[in-house]
N, C-alpha and C positions, 0 to 999 in steps of 0.2 A: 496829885501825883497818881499815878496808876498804877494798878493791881501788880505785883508782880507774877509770871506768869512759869516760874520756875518752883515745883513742888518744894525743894529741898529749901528753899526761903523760906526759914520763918523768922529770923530777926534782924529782915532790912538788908542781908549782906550785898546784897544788890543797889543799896541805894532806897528805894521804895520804902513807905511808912506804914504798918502793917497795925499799927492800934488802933484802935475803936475810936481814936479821937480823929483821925485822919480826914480829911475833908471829904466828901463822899457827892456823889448826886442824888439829886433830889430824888426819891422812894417811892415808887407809884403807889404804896400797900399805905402812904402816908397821907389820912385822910384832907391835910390841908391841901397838898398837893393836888389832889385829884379833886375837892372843893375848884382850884382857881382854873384847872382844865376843863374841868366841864361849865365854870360859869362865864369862861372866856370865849368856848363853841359856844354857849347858848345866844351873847352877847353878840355873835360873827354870824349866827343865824338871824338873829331880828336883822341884822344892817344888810342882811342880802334880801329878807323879804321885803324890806323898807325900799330898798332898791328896784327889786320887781313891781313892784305898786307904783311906782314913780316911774317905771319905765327904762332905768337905766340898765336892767336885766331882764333877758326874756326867757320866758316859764322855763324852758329849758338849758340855759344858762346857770338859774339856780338852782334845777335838778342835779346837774352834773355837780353843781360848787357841793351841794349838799350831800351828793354821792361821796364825791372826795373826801370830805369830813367823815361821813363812817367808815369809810377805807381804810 
């Protein structure tokens, strides 16, 4: 459920669940999190050099794909 976005909420009157228990999204400051993002680029990177080596991308093809990822 989402944040409420009305100062004067602080116990829900709106609906919205404001305790610590509330389901949240995933925490980029949360080292697993940021563990499976960067081991899933690393992983997205080999299959495009993989691909350039084989042909099915060319040099500049996975410069850009590679740009995009640190964009």
């Amino acid at each position: 459920m989402p944040k409420c976005i009305k100062p004067s909420c602080n116990r829900g009157c709106c609906g919205h669940d404001h305790s610590s228990k509330a389901e949240q999204a995933p925490s980029i400051v949360d080292i697993e999190v940021v563990r499976k993002i960067l081991s899933q680029a690393v992983v997205n990177m080999c299959k495009r050099a993989i691909a350039c080596a084989e042909g099915e991308l060319t040099r500049d093809e996975l410069a850009e794909k590679d740009m995009k990822l640190m964009e």
